[in-house]
C-alpha positions in Angstrom: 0.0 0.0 0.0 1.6 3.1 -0.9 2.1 5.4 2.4 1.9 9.4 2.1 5.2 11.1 2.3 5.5 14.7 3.9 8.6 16.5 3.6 9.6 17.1 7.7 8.7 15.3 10.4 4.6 15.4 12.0 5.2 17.0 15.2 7.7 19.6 13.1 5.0 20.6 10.9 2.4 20.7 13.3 4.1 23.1 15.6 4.1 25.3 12.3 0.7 24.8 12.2 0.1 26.4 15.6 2.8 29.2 14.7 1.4 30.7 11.7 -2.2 30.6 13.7 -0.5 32.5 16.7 1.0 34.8 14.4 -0.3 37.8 12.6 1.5 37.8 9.1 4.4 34.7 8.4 7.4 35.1 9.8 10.0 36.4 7.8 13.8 34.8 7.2 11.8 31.2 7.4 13.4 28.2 4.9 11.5 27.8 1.7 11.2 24.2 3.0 9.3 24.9 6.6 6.8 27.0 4.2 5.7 24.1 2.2 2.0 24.3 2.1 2.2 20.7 0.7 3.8 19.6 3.4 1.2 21.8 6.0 -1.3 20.0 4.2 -0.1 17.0 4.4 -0.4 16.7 8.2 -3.1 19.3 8.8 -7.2 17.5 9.5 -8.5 21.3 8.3 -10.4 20.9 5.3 -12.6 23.8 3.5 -14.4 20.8 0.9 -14.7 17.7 2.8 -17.1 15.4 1.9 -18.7 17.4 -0.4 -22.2 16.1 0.0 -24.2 19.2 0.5 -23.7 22.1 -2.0 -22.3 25.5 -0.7 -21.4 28.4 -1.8 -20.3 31.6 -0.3 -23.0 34.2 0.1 -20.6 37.0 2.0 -17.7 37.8 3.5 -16.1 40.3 5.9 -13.3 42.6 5.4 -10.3 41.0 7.4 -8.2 43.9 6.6 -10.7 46.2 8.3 -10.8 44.5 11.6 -7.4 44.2 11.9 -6.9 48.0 11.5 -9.6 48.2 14.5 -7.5 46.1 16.6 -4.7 48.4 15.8 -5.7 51.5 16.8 -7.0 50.3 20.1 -10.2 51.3 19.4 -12.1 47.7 19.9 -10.2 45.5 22.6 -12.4 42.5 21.0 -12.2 42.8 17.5 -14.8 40.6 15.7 -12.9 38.0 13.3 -13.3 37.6 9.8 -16.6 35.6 9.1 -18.3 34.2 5.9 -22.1 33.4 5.4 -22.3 30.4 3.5 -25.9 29.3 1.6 -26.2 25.5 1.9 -28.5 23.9 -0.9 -30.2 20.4 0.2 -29.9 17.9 -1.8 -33.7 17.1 -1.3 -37.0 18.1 -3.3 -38.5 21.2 -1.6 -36.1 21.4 0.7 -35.2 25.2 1.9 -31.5 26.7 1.5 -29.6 27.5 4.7 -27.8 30.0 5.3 -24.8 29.4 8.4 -22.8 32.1 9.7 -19.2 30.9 10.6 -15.3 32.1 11.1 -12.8 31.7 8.3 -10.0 33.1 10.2 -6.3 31.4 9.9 -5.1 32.4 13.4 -6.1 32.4 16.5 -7.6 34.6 19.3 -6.0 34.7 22.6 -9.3 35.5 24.2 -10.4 32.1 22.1 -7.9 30.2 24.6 -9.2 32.1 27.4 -12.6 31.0 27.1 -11.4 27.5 27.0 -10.0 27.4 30.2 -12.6 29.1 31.7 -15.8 26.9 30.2 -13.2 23.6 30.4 -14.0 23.2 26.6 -11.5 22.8 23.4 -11.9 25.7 20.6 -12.4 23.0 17.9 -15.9 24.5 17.3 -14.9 27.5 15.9 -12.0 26.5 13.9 -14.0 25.6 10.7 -16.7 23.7 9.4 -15.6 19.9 10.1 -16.4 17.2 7.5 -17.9 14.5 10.0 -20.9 17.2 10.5 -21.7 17.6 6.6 -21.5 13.4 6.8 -23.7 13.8 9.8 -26.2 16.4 7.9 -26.4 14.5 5.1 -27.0 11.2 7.2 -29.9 13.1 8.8 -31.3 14.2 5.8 -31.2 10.5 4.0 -32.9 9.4 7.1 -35.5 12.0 7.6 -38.5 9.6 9.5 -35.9 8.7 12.4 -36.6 12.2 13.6 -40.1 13.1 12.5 -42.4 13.8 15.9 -39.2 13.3 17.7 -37.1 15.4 20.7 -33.5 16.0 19.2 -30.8 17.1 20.8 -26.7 17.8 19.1 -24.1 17.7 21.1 -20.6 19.5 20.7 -22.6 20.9 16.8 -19.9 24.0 16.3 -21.8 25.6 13.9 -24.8 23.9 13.7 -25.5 22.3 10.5 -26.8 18.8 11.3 -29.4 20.4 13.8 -30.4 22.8 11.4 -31.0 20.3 8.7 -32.9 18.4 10.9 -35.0 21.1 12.5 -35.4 22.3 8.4 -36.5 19.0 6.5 -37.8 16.0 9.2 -41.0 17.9 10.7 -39.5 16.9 13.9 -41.6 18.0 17.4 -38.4 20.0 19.0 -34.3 20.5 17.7 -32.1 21.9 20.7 -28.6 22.5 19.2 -25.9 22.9 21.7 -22.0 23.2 22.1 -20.4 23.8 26.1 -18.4 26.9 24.5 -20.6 30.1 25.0 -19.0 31.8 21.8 -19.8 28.9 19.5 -23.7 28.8 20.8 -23.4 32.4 20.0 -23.0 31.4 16.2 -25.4 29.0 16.7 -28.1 31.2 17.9 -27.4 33.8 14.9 -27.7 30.6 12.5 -31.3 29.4 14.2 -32.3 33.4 13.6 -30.8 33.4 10.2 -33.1 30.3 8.9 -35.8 30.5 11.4 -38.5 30.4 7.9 -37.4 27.5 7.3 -38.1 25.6 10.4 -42.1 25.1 10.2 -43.9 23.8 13.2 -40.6 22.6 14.7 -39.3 24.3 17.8 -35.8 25.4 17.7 -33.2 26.5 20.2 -29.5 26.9 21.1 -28.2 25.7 24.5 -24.6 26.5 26.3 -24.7 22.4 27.6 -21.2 21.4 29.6 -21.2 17.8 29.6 -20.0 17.6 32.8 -22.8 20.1 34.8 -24.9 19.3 37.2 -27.7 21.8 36.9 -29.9 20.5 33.8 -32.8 18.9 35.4 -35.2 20.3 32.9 -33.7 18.3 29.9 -33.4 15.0 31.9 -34.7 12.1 30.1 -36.4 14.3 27.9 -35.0 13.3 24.2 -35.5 10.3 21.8 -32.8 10.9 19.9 -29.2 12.4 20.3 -26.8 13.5 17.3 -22.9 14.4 17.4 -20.3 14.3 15.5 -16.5 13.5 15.7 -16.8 14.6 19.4 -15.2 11.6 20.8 -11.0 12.9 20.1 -10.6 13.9 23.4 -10.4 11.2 26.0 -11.0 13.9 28.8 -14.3 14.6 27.9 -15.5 10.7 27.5 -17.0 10.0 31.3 -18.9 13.1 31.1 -20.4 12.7 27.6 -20.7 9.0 28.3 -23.1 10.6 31.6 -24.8 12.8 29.5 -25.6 10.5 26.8 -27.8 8.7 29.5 -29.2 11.7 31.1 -30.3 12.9 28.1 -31.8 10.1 26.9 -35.8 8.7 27.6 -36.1 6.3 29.8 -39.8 4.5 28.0 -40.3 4.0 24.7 -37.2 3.7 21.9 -34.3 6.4 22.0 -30.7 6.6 20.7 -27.8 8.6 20.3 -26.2 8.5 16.9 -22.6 9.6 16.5 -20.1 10.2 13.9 -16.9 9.8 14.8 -13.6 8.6 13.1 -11.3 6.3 15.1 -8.8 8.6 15.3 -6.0 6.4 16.8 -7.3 4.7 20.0 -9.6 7.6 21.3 -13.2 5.9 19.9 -11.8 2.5 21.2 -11.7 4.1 24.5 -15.0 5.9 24.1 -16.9 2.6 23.3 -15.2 1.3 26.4 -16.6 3.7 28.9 -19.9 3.6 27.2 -19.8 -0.1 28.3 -18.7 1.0 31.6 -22.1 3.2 32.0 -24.1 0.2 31.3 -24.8 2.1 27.9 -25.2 -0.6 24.7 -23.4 0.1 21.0 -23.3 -0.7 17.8 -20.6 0.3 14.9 -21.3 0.4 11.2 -18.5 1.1 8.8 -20.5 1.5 5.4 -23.6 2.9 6.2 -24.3 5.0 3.3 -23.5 4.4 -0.3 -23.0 8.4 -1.2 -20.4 8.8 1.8 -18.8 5.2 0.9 -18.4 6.4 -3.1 -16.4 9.6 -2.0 -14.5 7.5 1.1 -13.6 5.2 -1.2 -12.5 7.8 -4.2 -9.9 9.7 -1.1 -8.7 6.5 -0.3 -7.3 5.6 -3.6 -7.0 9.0 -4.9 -9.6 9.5 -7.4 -10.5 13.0 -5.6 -8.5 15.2 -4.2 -8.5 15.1 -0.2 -4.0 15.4 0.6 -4.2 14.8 4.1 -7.0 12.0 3.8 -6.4 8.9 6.2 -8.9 6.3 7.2 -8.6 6.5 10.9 -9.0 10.8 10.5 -10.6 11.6 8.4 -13.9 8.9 7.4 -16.5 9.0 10.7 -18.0 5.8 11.8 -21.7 5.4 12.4 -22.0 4.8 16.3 -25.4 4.3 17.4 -25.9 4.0 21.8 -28.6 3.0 23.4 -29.6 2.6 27.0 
């Protein structure tokens, strides 16, 4: 099997990685060979295409250049990053466009990292639009009856699409979207507003939900079904989403939480482990749709262009829990 070859060594490149987000502008006086985007790309799980199961296409962008001279002059001590609005077009008949609000920024905030270790919560959900929750989305909308009449709730959504698409096209009873960082249910609350024509009868909301919190008796039990994706990475987190997971959950009559994770080295092993340990039940499906096996399969033997596609990354699994 042929193996990808990156010129410098992982953990070299991936400290670059981190440097030119920390950093304003590239450093200057760097080797031509430590600015190879191959090789950044090479090593880097940040994809703009993904999948490519839903159309998109960008509807408007910010000026960059404008909040940077805010930030400058010291007249803003928060500038606002650069953002795009993005119009999603469902692959379904009759099916509304939705239009998601998100950052497209290639450094980071300090204040980002601040929030972090305030909440206890990674920043992953506002680094970009991840490709497990466009196979998620598109999951959702192939299997629109699992949800109709149903109580939904996403877990860790970043920007929201899944929910959205769900609270959109499946006529279910009630759609909470949630992430446990305050600034990302921030975008998902101006996402909910954005599309909230689209959303019929079904009730929608954004929650700030800490899988680890005590205080959230007025949710317990209360959902049939549970969606996340690619939220198992860090190992960390796994008791506490393991506890929500059954919290969450109804006790009577048929629930489930379905995730989408990759394997990601050992960390979904582990996952599955502790939801054994919580008396929680599991399956695991490797080729559960034929559209997302087609373009797994083109990646994998480089029929589409994907340059730091791997197997145990990059393609999510189809976990499905149940009490």
């Amino acid at each position: 099997m042929e193996t990808r070859r990156t010129t410098g060594k992982a953990s070299s490149l991936r400290w670059q990685i981190l440097r030119q987000a920390l950093l304003r502008r590239p450093p200057p006086h760097i080797p031509e060979e430590d600015q190879s985007e191959t090789s950044i790309k090479s090593i880097s799980r940040k994809t703009s295409r993904g999948f490519n199961l839903i159309p998109c296409q960008l509807v408007e962008q910010n000026d960059a250049v404008a909040v940077e001279e805010t930030n400058l002059s010291g007249s803003d001590d928060h500038p606002r990053p650069r953002e795009a609005r993005l119009c999603y077009t469902l692959p379904t008949e009759g099916a509304p466009t939705l239009f998601l609000t998100q950052r497209v920024e290639e450094r980071a905030y300090l204040g980002d990292f601040e929030i972090c270790n305030r909440y206890n919560v990674d920043n992953t959900g506002l680094v970009c639009h991840w490709p497990s929750e466009e196979v998620l989305a598109y999951f959702c909308l192939s299997h629109a009856d699992m949800f109709r009449s149903k109580r939904v709730i996403e877990l860790g959504s970043g920007y929201g699409l899944a929910g959205l698409v769900i609270a959109a096209i499946t006529e279910a009873v009630e759609v909470v979207i949630s992430d446990g960082n305050p600034q990302v249910v921030d975008y998902i609350q101006r996402n909910i507003d954005a599309n909230s024509g689209a959303f019929g009868a079904t009730r929608v909301s954004s929650m700030t939900l800490h899988w680890d919190q005590e205080e959230i008796s007025n949710i317990s039990n209360a959902f049939d079904v549970i969606i996340a994706s690619d939220c198992t990475f860090f190992k960390e987190f796994h008791n506490g989403l393991a506890r929500i997971i059954r919290f969450l959950l109804k006790k009577e009559g048929p629930s489930e939480a379905i995730f989408l994770s990759p394997k990601r080295g050992n960390s979904l092993d582990k996952f599955l482990e502790t939801i054994k340990q919580n008396a929680l039940s599991f399956s695991v499906t490797e080729n559960y749709n034929a559209e997302v096996w087609k373009h797994h399969q083109a990646f994998m033997h480089g029929k589409d262009s994907w340059p730091s596609y791997e197997k145990d990354h990059c393609y999510p699994l189809l976990v499905r829990i149940t009490i």
